[in-house]
TORGULUM-592537 format. One record per residue (C-alpha): residue number from 1; residue in one letter; z, y, x. Coordinates in Angstrom, 2 decimals, always signed. Layout:
BEGIN
{node NUM,'a',{Z,Y,X}} ...
END
This chain:
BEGIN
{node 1,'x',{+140.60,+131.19,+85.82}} {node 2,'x',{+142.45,+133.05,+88.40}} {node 3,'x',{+145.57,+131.38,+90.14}} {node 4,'x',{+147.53,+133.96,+88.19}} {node 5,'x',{+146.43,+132.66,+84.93}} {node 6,'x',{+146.72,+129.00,+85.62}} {node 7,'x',{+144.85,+128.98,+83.18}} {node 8,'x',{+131.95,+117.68,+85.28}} {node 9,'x',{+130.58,+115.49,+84.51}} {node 10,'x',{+131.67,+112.84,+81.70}} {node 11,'x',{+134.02,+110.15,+82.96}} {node 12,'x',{+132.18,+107.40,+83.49}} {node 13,'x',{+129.61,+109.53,+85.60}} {node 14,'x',{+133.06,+110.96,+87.30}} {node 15,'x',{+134.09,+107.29,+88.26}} {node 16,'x',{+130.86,+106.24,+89.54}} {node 17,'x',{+130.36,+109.27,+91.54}} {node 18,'x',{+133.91,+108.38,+93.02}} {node 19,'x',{+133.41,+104.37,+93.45}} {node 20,'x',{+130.19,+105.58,+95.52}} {node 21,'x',{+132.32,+107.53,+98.22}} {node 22,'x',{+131.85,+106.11,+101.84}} {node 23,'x',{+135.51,+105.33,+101.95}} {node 24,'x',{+137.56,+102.29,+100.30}} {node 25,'x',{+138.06,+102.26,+96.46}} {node 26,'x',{+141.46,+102.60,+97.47}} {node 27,'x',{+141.26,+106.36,+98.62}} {node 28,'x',{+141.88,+107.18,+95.32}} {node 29,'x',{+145.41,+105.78,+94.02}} {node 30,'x',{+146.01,+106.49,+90.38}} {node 31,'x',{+149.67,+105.69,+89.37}} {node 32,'x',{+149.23,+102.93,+87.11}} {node 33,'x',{+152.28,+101.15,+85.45}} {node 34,'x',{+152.63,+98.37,+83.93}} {node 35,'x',{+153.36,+99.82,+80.79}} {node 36,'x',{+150.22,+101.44,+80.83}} {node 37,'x',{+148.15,+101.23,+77.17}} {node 38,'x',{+144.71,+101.39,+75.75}} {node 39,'x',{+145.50,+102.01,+71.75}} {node 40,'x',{+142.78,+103.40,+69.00}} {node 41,'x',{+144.11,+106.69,+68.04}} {node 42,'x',{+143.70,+105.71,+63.97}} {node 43,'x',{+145.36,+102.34,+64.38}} {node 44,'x',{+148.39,+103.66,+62.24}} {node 45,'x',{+147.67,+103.74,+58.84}} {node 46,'x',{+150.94,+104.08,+57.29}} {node 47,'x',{+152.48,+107.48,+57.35}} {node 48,'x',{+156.22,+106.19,+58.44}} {node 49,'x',{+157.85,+102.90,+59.78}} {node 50,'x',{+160.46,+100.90,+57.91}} {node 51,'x',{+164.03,+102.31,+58.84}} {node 52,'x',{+165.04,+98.73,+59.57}} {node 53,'x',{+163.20,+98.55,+63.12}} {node 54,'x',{+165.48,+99.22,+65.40}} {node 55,'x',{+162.83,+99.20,+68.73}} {node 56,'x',{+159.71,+101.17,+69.15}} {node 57,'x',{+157.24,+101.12,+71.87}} {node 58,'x',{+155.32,+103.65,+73.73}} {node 59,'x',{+151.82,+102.51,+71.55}} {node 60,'x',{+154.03,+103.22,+68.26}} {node 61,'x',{+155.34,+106.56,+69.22}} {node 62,'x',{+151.73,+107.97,+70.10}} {node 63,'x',{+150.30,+106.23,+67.34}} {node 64,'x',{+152.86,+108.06,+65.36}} {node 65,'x',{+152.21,+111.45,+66.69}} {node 66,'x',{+148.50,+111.08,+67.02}} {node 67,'x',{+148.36,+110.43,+62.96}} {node 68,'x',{+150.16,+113.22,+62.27}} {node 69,'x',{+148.27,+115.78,+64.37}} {node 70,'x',{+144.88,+114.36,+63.27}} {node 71,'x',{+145.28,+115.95,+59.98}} {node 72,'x',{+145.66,+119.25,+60.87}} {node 73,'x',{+142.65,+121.69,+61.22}} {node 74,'x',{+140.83,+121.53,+64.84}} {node 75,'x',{+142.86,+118.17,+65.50}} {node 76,'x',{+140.38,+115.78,+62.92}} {node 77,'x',{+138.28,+114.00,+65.58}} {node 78,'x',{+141.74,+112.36,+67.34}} {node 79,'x',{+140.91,+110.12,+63.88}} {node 80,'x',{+138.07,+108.28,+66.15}} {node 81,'x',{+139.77,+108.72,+69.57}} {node 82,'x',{+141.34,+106.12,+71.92}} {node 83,'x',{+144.21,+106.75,+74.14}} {node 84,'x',{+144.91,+105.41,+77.52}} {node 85,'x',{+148.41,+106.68,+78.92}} {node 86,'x',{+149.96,+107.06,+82.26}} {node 87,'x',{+153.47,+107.03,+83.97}} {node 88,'x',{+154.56,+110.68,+84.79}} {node 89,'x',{+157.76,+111.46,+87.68}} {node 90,'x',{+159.92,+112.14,+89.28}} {node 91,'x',{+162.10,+110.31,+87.23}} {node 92,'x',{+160.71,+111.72,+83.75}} {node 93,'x',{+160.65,+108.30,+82.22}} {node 94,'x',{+157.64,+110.62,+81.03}} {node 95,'x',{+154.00,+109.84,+80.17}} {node 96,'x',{+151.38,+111.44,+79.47}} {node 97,'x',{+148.65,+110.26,+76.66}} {node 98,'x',{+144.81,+111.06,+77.25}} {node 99,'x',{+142.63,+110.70,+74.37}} {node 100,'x',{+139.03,+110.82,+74.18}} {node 101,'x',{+136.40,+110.11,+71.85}} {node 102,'x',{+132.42,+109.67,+72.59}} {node 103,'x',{+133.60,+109.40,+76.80}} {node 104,'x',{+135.00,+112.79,+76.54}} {node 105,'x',{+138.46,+114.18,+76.45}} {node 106,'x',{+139.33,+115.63,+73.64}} {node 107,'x',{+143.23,+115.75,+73.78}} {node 108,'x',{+146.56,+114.80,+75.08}} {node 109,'x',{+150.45,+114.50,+75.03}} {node 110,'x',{+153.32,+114.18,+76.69}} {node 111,'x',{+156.22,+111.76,+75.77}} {node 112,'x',{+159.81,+110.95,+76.93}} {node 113,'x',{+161.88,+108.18,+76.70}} {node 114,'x',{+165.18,+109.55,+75.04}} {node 115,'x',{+166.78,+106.40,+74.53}} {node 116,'x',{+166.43,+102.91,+72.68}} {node 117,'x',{+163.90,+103.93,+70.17}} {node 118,'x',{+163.72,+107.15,+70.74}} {node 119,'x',{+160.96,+109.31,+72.34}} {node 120,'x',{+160.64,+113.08,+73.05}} {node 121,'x',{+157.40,+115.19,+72.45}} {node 122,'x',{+157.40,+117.56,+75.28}} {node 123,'x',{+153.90,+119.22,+74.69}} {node 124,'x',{+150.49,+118.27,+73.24}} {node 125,'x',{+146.95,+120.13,+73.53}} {node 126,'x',{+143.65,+119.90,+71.96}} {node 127,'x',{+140.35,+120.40,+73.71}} {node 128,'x',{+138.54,+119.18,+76.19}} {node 129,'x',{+140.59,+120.04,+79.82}} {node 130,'x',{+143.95,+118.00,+79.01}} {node 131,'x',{+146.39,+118.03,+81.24}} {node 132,'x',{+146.21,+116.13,+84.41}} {node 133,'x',{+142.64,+115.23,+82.88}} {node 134,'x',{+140.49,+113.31,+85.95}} {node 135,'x',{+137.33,+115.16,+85.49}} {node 136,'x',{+139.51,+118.39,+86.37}} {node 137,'x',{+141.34,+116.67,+89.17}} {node 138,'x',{+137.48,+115.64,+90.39}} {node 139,'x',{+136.15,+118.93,+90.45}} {node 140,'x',{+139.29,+120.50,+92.27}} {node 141,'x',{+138.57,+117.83,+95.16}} {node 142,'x',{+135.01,+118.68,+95.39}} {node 143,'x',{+135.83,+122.67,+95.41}} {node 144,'x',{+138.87,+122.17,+98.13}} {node 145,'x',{+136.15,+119.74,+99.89}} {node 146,'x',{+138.80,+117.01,+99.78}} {node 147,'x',{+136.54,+114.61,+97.93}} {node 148,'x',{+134.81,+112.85,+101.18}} {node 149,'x',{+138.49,+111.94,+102.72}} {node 150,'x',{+140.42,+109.08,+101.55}} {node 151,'x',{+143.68,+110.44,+99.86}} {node 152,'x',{+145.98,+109.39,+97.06}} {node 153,'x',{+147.61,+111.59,+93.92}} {node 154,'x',{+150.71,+111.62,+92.24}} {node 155,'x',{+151.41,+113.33,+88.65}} {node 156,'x',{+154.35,+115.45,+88.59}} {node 157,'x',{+155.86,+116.52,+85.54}} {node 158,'x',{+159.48,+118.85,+85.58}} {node 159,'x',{+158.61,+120.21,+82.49}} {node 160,'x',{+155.81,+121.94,+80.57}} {node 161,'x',{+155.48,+125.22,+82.38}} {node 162,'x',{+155.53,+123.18,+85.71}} {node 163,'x',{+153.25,+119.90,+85.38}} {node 164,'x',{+151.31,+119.33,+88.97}} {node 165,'x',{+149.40,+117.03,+91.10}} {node 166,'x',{+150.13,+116.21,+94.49}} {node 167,'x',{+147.42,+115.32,+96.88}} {node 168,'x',{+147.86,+113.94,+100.53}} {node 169,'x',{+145.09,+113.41,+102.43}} {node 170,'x',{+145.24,+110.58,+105.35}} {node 171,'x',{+145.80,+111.90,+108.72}} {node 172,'x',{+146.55,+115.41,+107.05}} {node 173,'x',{+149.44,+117.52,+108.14}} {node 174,'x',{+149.97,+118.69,+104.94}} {node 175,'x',{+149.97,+118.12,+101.01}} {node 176,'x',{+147.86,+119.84,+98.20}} {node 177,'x',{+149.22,+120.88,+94.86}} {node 178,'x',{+147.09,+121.79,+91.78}} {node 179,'x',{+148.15,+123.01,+88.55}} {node 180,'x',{+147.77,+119.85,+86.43}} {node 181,'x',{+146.32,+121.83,+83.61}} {node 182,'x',{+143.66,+123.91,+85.26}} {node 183,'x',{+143.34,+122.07,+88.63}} {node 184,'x',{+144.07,+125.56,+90.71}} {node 185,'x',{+146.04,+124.98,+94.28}} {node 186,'x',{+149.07,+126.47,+94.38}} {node 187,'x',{+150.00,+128.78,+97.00}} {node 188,'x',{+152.32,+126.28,+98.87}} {node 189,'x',{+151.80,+123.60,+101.06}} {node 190,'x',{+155.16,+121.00,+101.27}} {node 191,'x',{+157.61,+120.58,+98.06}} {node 192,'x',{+160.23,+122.96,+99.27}} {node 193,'x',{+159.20,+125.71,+95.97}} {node 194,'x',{+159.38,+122.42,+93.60}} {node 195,'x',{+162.51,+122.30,+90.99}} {node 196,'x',{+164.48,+119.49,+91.35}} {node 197,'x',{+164.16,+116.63,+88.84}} {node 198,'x',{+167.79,+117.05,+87.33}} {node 199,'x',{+167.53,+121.00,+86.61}} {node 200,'x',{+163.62,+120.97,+85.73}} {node 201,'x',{+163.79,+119.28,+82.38}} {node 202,'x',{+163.55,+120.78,+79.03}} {node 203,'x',{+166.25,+122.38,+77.22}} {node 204,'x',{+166.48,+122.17,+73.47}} {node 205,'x',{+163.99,+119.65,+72.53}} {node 206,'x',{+165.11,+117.33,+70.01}} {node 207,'x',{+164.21,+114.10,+70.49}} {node 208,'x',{+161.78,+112.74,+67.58}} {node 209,'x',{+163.37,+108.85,+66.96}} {node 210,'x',{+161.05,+105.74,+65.96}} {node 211,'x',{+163.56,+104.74,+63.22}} {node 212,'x',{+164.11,+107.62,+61.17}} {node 213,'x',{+160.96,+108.77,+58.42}} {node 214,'x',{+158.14,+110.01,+59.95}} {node 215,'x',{+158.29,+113.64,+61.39}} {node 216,'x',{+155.25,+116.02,+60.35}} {node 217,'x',{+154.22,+119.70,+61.12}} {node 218,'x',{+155.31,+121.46,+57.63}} {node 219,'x',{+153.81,+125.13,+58.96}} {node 220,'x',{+151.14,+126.45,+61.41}} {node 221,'x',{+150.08,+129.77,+62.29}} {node 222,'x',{+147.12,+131.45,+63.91}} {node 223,'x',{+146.46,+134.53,+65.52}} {node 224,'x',{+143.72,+135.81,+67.62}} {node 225,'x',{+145.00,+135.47,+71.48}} {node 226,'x',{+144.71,+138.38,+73.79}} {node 227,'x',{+143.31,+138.12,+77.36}} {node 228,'x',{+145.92,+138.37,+79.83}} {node 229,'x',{+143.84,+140.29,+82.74}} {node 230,'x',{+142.42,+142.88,+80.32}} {node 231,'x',{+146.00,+143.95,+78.66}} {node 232,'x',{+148.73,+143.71,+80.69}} {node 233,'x',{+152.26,+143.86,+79.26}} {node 234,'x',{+153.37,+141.11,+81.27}} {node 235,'x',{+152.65,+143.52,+84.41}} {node 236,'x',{+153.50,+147.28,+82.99}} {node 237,'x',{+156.42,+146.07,+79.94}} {node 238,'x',{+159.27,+144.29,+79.43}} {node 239,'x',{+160.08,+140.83,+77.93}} {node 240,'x',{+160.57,+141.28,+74.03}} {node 241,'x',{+164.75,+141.19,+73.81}} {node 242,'x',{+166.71,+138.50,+72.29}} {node 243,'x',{+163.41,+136.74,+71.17}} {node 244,'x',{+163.46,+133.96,+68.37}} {node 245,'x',{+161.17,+131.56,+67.04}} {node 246,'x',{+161.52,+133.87,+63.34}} {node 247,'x',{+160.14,+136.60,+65.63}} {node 248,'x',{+157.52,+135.19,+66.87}} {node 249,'x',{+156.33,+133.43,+63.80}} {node 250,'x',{+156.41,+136.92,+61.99}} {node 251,'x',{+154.21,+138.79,+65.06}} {node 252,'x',{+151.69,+135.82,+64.87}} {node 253,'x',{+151.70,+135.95,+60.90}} {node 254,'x',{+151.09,+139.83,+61.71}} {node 255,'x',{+148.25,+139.00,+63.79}} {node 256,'x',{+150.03,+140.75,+67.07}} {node 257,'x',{+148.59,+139.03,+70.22}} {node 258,'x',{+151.47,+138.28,+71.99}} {node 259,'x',{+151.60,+137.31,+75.95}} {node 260,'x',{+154.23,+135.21,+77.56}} {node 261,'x',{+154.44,+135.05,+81.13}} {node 262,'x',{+157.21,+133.13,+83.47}} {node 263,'x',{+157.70,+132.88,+87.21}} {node 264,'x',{+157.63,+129.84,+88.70}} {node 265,'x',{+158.08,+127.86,+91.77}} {node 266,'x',{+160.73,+129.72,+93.56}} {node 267,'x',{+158.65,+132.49,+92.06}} {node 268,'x',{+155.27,+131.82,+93.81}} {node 269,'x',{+153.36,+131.58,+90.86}} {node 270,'x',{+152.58,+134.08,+87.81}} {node 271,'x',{+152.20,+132.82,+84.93}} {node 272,'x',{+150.59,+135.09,+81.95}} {node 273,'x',{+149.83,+132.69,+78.10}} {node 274,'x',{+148.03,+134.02,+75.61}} {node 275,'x',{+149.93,+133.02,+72.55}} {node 276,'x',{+147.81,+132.29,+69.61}} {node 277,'x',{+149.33,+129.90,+66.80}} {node 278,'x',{+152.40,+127.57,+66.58}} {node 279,'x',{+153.44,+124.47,+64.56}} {node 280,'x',{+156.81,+124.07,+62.71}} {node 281,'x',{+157.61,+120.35,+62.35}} {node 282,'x',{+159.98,+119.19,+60.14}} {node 283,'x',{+162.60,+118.42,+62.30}} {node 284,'x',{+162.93,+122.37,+63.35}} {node 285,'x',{+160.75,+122.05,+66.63}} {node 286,'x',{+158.35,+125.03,+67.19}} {node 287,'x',{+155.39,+124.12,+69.41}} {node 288,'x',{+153.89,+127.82,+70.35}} {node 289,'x',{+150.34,+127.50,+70.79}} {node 290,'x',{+148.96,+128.61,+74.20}} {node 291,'x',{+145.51,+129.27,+75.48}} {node 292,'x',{+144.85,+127.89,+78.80}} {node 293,'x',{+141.29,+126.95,+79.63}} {node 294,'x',{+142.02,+125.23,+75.82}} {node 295,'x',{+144.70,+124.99,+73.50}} {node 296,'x',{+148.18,+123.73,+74.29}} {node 297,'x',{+151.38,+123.41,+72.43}} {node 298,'x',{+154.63,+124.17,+74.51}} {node 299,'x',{+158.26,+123.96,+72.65}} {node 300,'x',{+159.58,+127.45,+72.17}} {node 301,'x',{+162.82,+126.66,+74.07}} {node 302,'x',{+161.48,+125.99,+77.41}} {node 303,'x',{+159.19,+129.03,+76.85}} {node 304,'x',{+162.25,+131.24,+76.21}} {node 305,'x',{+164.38,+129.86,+78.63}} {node 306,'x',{+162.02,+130.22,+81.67}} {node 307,'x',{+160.38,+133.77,+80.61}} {node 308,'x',{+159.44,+136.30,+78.04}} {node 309,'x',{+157.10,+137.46,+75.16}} {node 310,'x',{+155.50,+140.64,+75.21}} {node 311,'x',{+154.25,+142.56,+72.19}} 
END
């Protein structure tokens, strides 16, 4: 995929092929917290939890969300998957859940702490290039030929249009920063284009709590996506006016191939989505299905705050 678009092996081989580097095991840093978890995706088998607890922990939340998405079509194998989840910043009190199934990826999401109990879902995907999945992050190294030099990574997350890793290398005079979905380098070298933590979060996400009933997607919606680089709205049109998530439901229901594109990073960066589905939960939250590299579900309020749809 082009930079514009944004959008190799298994693990295991991955991690060997990493461990046997001529440089300490140390060159590579994951963030690793202490909080970090190792859960069976179907280890839920009720569909809610009892009103009466008052405290929920990370495992429960993505339990929670992982049951729910397993049953909808194209989501069944998270049934057999394991999760493994990692601390996301600057100061997101964020994380972000891989799951994989058969040493593959097959998933992930991303979930905030909103308070005692309480935990946002900022965006979820399905496929096999998650975000800030390692095998991606591996290949990127070897293409920027970064992999022989010891360096260390950190996952930033502002929100879901801007999600990033940032690599220094040892002795380097600068940093690296690739798109944490599709592993591209971004066309800036030092964090001067990067929004700051307080004005990068998402707007208008309700925050799903761990002791009311259990939320659950009550509509979905497909449509066939378009490819960005062959039709080109986003370049020749303007933004669909006073867009709403009835809108967009009713161009997806009339299988119109919508295209949302955004600038980002101090307007730097491009960024055309084929839109191709979205999920109504029962709370209200719409979850616009994207295609990039794979499927991924982004709320519709930081997509309309921080661009536009075209027809």
């Amino acid at each position: 995929m082009k930079l514009r678009t944004l959008g190799l092996a298994a693990f295991l081989l991955c991690t060997s092929m990493l461990l046997a580097q001529p440089y300490p095991s140390a060159a590579l840093q994951q963030p690793v917290a202490p909080a970090e978890s190792r859960q069976t995706a179907a280890s839920v088998s009720a569909p809610g939890i009892p009103e009466e607890i008052r405290s929920a922990s990370l495992s429960e939340a993505a339990n929670r969300f992982i049951l729910v998405l397993s049953a909808q079509p194209g989501f069944e194998q998270w049934k057999q998957g394991t999760w493994t989840s990692y601390p996301l910043g600057p100061g997101t009190h964020g994380w972000v859940i891989l799951i994989s199934s058969s040493g593959r990826d097959i998933g992930y999401l991303v979930l905030n702490d909103a308070g005692p109990g309480t935990y946002r879902l900022a965006e979820y995907g399905n496929g096999e290039f998650p975000l800030f999945s390692m095998q991606t992050l591996y290949r990127s190294m070897v293409q920027l030929e970064l992999i022989d030099y010891a360096y260390t990574t950190e996952r930033l997350y502002y929100n879901p249009l801007q999600a990033l890793w940032k690599v220094s290398v040892q002795g380097a005079d600068r940093e690296w920063y690739l798109d944490a979905k599709t592993g591209e380098e971004f066309p800036f070298q030092d964090g001067s284009k990067l929004p700051k933590p307080e004005t990068g979060t998402s707007p208008g996400i309700k925050p799903f709590t761990k002791t009311e009933p259990a939320h659950n997607i009550i509509e979905a919606g497909q449509t066939t996506p378009a490819e960005p680089n062959q039709r080109l709205p986003w370049v020749q049109g303007k933004p669909e006016p006073g867009m709403t998530q009835r809108k967009l439901e009713e161009w997806i229901r009339s299988a119109r191939k919508p295209v949302f594109s955004a600038e980002l990073y101090a307007g730097s960066v491009i960024v055309p989505l084929s839109v191709s589905g979205y999920h109504v939960w029962s709370g209200g939250d719409v979850y616009v299905k994207v295609l990039q590299d794979d499927d991924r579900y982004l709320p519709f309020e930081t997509l309309a705050s921080s661009g536009g749809f075209y027809p």
